[in-house]
C-alpha positions as a Markdown table, in Angstrom:
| # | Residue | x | y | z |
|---|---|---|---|---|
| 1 | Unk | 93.4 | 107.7 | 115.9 |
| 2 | Unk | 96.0 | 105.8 | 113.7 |
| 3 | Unk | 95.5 | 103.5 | 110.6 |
| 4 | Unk | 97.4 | 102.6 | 107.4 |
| 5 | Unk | 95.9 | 103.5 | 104.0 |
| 6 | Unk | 96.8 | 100.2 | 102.3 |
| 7 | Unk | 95.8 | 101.3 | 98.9 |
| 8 | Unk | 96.2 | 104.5 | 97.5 |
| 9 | Unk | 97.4 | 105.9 | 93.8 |
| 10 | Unk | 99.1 | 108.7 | 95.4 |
| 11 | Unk | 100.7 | 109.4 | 92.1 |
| 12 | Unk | 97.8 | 111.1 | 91.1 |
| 13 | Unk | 97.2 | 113.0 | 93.8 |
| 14 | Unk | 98.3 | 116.6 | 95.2 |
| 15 | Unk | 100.5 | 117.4 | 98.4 |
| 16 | Unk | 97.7 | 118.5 | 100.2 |
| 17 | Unk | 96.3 | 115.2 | 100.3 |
| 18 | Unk | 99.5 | 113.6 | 102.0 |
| 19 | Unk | 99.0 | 116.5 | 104.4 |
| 20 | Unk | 95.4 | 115.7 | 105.1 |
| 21 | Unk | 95.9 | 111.8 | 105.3 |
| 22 | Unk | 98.9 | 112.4 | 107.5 |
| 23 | Unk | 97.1 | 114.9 | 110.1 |
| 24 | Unk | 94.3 | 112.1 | 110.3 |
| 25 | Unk | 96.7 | 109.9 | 111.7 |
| 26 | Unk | 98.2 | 107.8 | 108.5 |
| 27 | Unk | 101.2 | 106.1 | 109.2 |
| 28 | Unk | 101.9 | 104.5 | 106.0 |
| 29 | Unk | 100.7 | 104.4 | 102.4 |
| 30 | Unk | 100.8 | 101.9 | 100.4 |
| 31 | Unk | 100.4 | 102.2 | 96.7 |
| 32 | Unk | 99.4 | 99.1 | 94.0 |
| 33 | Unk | 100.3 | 99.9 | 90.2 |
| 34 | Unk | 97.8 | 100.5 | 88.4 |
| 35 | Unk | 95.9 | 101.9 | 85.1 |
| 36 | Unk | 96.9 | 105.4 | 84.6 |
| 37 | Unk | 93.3 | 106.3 | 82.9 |
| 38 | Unk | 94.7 | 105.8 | 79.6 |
| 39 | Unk | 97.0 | 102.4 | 77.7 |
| 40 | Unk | 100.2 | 103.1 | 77.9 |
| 41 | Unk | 102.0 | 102.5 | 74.3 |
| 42 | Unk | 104.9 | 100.9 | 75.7 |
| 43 | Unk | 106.6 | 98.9 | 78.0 |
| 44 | Unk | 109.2 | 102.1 | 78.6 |
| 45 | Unk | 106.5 | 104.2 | 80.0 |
| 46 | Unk | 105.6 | 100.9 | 82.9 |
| 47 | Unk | 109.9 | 101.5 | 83.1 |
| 48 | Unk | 109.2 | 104.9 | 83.7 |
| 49 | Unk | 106.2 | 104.4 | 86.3 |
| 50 | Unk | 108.0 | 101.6 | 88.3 |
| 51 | Unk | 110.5 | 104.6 | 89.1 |
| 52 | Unk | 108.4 | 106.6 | 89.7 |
| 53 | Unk | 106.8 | 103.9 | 92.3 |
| 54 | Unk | 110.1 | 103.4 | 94.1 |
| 55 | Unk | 111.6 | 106.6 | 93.6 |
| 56 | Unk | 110.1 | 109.8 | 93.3 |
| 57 | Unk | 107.1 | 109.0 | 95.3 |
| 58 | Unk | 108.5 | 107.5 | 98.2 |
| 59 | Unk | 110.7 | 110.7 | 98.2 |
| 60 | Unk | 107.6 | 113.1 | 98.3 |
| 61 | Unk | 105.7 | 110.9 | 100.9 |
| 62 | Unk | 109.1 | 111.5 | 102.9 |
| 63 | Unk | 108.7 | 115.1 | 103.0 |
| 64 | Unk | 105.2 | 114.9 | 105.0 |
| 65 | Unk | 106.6 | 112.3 | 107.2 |
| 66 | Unk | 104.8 | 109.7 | 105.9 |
| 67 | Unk | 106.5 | 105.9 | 105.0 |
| 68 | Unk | 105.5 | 104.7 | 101.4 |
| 69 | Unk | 105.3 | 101.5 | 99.7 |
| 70 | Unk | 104.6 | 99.8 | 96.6 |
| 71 | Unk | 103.4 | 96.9 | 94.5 |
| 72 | Unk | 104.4 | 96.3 | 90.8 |
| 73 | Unk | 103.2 | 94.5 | 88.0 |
| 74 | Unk | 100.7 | 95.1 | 84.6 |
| 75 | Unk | 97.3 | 95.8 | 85.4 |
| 76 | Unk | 94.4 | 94.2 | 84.1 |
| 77 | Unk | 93.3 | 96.9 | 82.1 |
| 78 | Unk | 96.3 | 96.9 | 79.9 |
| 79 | Unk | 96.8 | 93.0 | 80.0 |
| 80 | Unk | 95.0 | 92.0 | 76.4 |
| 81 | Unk | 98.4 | 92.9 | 75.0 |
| 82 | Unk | 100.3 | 89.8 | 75.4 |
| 83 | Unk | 103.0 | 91.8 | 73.5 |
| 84 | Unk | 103.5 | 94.2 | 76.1 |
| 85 | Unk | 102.4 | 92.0 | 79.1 |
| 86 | Unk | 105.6 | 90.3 | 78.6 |
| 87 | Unk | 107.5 | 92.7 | 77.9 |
| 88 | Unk | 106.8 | 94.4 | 81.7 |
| 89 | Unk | 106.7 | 91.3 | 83.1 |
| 90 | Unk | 110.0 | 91.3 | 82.2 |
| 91 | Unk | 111.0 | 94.9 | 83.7 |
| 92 | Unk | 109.4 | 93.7 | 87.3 |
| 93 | Unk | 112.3 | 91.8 | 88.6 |
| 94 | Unk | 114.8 | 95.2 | 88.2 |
| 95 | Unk | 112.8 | 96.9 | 90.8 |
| 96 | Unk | 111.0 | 94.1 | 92.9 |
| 97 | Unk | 113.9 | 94.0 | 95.3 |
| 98 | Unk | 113.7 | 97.8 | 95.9 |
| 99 | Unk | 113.4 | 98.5 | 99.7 |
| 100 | Unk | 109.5 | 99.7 | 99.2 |
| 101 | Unk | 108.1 | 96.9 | 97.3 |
| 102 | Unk | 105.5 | 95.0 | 99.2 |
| 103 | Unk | 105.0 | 92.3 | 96.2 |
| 104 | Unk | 102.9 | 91.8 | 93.2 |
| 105 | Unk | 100.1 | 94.1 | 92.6 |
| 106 | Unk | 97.6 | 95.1 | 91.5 |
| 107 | Unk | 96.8 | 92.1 | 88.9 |
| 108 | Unk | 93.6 | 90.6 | 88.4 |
| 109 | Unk | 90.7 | 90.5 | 86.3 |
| 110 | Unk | 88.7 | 93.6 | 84.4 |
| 111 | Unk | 86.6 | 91.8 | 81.7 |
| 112 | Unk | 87.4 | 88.4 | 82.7 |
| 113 | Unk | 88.7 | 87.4 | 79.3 |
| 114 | Unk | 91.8 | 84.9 | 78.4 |
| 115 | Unk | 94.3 | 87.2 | 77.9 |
| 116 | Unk | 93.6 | 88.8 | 81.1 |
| 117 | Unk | 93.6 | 85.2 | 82.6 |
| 118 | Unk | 97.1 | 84.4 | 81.2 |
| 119 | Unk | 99.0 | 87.3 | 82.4 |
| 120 | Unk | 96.9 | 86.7 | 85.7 |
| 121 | Unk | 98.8 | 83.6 | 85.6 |
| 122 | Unk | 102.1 | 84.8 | 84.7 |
| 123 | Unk | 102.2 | 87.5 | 87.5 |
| 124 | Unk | 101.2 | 85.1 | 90.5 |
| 125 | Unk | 103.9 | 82.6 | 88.9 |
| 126 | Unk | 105.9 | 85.8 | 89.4 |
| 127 | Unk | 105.3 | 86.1 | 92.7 |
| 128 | Unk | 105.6 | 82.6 | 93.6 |
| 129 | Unk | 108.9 | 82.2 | 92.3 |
| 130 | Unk | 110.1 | 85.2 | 94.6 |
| 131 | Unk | 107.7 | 84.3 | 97.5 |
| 132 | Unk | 105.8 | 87.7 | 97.1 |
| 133 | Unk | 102.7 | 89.3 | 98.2 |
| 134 | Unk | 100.1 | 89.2 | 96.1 |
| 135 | Unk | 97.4 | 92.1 | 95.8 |
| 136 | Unk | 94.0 | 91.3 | 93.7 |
| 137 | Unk | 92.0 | 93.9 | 92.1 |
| 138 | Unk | 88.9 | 92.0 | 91.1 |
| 139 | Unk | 86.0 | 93.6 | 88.6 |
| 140 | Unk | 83.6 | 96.2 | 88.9 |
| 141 | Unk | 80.0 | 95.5 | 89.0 |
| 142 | Unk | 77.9 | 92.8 | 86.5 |
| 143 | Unk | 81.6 | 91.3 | 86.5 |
| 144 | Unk | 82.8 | 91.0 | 90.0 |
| 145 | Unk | 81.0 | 87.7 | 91.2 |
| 146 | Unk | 82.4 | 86.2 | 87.8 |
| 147 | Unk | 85.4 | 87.4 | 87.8 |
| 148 | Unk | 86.4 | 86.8 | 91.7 |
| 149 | Unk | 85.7 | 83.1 | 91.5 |
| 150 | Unk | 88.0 | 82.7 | 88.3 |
| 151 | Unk | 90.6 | 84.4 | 90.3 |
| 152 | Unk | 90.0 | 82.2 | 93.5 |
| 153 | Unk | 90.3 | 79.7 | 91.3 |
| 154 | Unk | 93.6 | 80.5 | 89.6 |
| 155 | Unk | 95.8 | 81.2 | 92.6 |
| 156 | Unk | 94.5 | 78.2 | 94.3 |
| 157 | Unk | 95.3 | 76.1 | 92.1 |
| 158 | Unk | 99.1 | 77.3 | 92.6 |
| 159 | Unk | 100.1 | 74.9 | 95.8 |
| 160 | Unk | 103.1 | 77.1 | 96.2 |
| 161 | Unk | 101.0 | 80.3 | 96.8 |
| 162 | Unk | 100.2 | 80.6 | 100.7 |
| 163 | Unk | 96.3 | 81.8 | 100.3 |
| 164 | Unk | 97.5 | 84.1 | 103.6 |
| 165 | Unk | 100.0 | 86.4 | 101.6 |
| 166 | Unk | 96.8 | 86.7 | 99.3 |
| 167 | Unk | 94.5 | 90.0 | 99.7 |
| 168 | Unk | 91.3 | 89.8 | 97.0 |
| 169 | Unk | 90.6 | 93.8 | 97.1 |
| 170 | Unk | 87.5 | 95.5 | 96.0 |
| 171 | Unk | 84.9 | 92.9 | 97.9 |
| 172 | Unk | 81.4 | 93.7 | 98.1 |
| 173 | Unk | 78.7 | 91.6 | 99.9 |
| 174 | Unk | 78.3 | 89.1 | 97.1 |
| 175 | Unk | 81.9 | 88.5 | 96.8 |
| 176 | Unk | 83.6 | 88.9 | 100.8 |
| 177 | Unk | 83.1 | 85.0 | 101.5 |
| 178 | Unk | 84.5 | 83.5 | 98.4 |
| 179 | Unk | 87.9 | 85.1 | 99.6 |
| 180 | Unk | 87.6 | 84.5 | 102.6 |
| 181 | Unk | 86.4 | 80.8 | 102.6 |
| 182 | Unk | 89.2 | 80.4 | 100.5 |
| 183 | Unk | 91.9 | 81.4 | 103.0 |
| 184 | Unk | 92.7 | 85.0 | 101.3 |
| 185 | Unk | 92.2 | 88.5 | 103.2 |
| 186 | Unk | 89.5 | 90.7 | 102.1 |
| 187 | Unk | 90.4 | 94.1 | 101.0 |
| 188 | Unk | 86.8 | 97.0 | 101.3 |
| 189 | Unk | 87.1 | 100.1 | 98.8 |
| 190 | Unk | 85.5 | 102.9 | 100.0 |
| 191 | Unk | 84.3 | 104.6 | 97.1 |
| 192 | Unk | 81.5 | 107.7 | 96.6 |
| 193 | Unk | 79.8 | 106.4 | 93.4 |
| 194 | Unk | 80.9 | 102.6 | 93.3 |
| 195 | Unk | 82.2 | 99.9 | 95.4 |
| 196 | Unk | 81.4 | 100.6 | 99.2 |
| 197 | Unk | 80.0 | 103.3 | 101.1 |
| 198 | Unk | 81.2 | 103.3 | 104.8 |
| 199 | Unk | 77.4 | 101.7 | 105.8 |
| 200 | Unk | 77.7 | 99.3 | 103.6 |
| 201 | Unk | 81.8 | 98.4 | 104.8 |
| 202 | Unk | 80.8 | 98.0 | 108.0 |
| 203 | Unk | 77.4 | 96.1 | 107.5 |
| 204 | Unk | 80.1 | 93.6 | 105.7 |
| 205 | Unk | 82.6 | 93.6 | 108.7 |
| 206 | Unk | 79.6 | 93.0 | 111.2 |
| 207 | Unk | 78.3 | 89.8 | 108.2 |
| 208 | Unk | 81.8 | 88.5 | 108.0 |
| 209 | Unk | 84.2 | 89.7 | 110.7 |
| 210 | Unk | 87.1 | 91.6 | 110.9 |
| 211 | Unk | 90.1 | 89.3 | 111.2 |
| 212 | Unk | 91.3 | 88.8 | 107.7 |
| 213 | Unk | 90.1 | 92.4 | 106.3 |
| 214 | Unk | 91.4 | 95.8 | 105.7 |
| 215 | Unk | 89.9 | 99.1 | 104.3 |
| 216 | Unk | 90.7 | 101.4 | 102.1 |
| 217 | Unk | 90.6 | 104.4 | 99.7 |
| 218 | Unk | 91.8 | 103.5 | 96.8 |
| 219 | Unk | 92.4 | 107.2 | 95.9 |
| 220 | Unk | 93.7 | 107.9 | 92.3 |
| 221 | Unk | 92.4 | 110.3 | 89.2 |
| 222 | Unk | 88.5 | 109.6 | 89.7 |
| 223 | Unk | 86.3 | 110.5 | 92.1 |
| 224 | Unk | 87.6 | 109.4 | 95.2 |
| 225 | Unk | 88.1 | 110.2 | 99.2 |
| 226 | Unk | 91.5 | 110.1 | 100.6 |
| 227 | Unk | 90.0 | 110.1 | 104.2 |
| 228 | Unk | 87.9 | 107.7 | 103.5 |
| 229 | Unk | 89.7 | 105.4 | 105.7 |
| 230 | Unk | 89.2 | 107.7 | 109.0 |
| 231 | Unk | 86.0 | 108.7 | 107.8 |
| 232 | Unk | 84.5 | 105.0 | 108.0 |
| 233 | Unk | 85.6 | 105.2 | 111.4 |
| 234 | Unk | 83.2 | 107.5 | 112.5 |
| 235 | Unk | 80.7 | 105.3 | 111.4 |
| 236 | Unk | 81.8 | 102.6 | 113.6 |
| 237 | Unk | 81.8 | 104.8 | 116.3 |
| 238 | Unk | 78.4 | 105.8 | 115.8 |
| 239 | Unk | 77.5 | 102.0 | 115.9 |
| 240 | Unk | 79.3 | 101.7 | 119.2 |
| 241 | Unk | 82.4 | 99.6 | 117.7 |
| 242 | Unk | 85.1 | 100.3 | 120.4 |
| 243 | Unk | 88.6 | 101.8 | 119.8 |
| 244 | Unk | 90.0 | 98.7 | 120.0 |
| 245 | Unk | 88.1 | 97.0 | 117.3 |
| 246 | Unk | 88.4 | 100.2 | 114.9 |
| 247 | Unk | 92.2 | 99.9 | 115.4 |
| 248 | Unk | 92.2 | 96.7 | 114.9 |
| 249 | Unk | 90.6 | 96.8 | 111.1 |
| 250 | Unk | 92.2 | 100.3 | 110.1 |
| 251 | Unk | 95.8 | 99.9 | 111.8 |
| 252 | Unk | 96.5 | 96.2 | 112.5 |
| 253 | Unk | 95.0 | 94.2 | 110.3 |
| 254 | Unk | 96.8 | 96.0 | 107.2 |
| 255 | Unk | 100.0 | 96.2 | 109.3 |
| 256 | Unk | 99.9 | 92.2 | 109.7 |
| 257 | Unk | 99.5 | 91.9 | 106.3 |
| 258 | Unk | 102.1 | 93.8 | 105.0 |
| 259 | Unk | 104.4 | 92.7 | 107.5 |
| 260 | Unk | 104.7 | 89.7 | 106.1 |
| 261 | Unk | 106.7 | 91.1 | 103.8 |
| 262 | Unk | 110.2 | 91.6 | 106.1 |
| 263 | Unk | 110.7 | 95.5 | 104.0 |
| 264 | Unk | 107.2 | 96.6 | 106.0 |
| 265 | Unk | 107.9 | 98.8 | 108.7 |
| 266 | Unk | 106.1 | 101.2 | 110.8 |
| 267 | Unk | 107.4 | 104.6 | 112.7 |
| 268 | Unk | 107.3 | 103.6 | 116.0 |
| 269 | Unk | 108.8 | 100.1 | 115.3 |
């Protein structure tokens, strides 16, 4: 099979998981910025990561055959420091033209609180000004239903921002039709101890249909699944979901996505 993981912090992760992502049948990786499990004390070390983003990594995905791409911006975690907020905010527009970066991402909200929702503001402002992709991580648990309707909210209330260059990631069942209702794409994180297990992914695809969503792994320091990606696809098997429609949500939904974005391209294109 072949699918895209559209949301992995490969940064954090060994060789050996590019090898086993690539000999499932990955044929691009995208990769949001995002908290490295610790606040950074300055804006120089978001310099440093953005380089690594579009870089170093892209260079070590290279070597496994694999195409690599990027989104840039403050993440939520780290955005109650209006300080520093600016101050990367700032940095984004050296890099945002590199020839891997997808667009703005991964901004949102983490404990929905006004600072969060200013630099929310900021970075989709950002992106409207450059006509950029935007990529929403939304909150975990007692704060997600909150939290996803005050970022619904936000970015619809920007009349430049085309709601279909919009993906609201980490969706559950409580939260997959306020983005989509809204316009947006629906992003599923298959996670082992939070978010979605595969069942529960698919019970949401079969609720709210597949056209405007795309799963993924969301990889990083934690505990996490690269495969989980092709791994949900034995699931859908097992519910008798043909090739076609499994290709369709794990290979070209993300690919129409990101190919908004005119820098996307896949190997055989």
């Amino acid at each position: 099979m072949r699918y895209i993981e559209p949301h992995a912090h490969m940064v954090s992760r060994t060789t050996d998981d590019y090898v086993s992502i690539v000999t499932a049948g990955c044929q691009a990786v995208c990769e949001p910025a995002f908290w490295a499990g610790f606040d950074r004390s300055s804006s120089r070390g978001f310099y440093d990561y953005f380089r690594q983003l579009t870089q170093y990594e892209p260079q070590r995905a290279a070597k496994f055959g694999l195409a690599h791409y990027t989104w840039l911006c403050i993440n939520p975690k780290e955005s109650e420091d209006l300080v520093l907020a600016d101050e990367v905010l700032s940095i984004i527009p050296e890099f945002i033209d590199s020839p891997n970066v997808l667009g703005i991402g991964e901004i949102g909200l983490n404990k929905n609180s006004r600072n969060e929702l200013k630099v929310l503001e900021k970075h989709v402002n950002l992106a409207a000004e450059r006509d950029q992709l935007i990529l929403v991580h939304t909150p975990h648990l007692e704060d997600k239903l909150k939290g996803t309707r005050l970022i619904v909210d936000l970015i619809k209330s920007d009349s430049r921002i085309d709601p279909g260059k919009v993906i609201i990631d980490h969706v559950e069942e409580h939260t997959a039709a306020i983005a989509l209702d809204a316009g947006f794409w629906a992003g599923i994180t298959l996670y082992p101890e939070s978010k979605c297990t595969p069942p529960r992914a698919i019970d949401i695809v079969e609720n709210f249909g597949h056209e405007q969503i795309w799963m993924n792994s969301a990889c990083d320091w934690g505990v996490s699944i690269p495969l989980a990606v092709p791994k949900t696809a034995l699931e859908m098997r097992r519910r008798g979901h043909t090739e076609e429609f499994i290709d369709q949500l794990l290979y070209r939904n993300p690919a129409r996505f990101m190919g908004q974005c005119p820098k996307f391209k896949l190997p055989l294109e």
